[in-house]
N, C-alpha and C positions, 0 to 999 in steps of 0.2 A: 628768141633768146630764152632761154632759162632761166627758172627763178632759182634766187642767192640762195646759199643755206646760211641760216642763223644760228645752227649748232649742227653737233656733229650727233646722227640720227642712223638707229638702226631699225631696219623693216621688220617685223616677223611677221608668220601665217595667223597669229591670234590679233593683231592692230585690226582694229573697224576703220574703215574707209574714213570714216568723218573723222576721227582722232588722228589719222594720218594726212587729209586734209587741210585740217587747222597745226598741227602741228611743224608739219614738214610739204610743204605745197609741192616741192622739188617732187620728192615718192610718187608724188600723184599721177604727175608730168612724167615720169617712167612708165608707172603703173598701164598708164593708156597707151605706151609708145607696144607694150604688150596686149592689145585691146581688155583693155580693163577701165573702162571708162568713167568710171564711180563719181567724178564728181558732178556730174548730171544726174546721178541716180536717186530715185527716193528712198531707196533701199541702204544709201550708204551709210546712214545710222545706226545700223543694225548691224550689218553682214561683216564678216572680218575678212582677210585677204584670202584664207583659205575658202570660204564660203562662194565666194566672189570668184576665187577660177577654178571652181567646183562647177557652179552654174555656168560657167563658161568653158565647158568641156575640157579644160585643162585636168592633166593626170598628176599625181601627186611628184612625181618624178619633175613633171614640167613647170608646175609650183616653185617646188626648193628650187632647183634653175633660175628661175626669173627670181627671188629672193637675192640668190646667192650675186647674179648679174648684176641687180639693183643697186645691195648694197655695195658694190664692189665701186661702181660706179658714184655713190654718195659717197663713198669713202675718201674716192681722188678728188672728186669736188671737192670736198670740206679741207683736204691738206693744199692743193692748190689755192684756197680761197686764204689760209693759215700761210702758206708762205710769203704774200700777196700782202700780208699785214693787213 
C-alpha cells in the first residue's frame, strides 16, 4: 500500500533525496519503483535526484521522464485524496 500525501509536492532534478524523504515519502516510494533506491543510501543526504540517476546510468532525457511520470502520478494522488475529503 502507498504512503498518503500530506500535501500536494512537486519533484525536481535539484531535491536531495533526504529532503524528498522527509518531506514527501510517497516520491521516494516512486523514485525506487525507477531503481533509485535512496532511502537505504548513505549518500541520500547529499546527492540530488539528478545526481542520483546520473550514478545510475540514467540519461538526462530518461531523468525528465521519470520526473515528468512522477509527478504526474503525485498529482492524481493528491486530487483523488482532495476529493476523498
Amino acid at each position: 500500500m502507498s504512503t498518503q500525501l500530506t500535501s500536494e509536492y512537486v519533484l525536481t532534478r535539484y531535491d536531495s533525496f533526504s529532503v524528498i524523504l522527509e518531506e514527501c515519502p510517497r516520491a521516494g516510494e516512486l523514485l525506487s519503483d525507477y531503481g533509485l533506491h535512496c532511502a537505504s543510501c548513505f549518500l541520500n543526504e547529499y546527492d540530488s535526484v539528478e545526481v542520483g540517476a546520473d550514478s545510475h546510468g540514467m540519461t538526462e532525457e530518461e531523468m525528465l521522464e521519470m520526473l515528468a511520470e512522477i509527478n504526474g502520478q503525485l498529482e492524481k494522488e493528491w486530487q483523488r485524496q482532495q476529493a476523498r475529503g
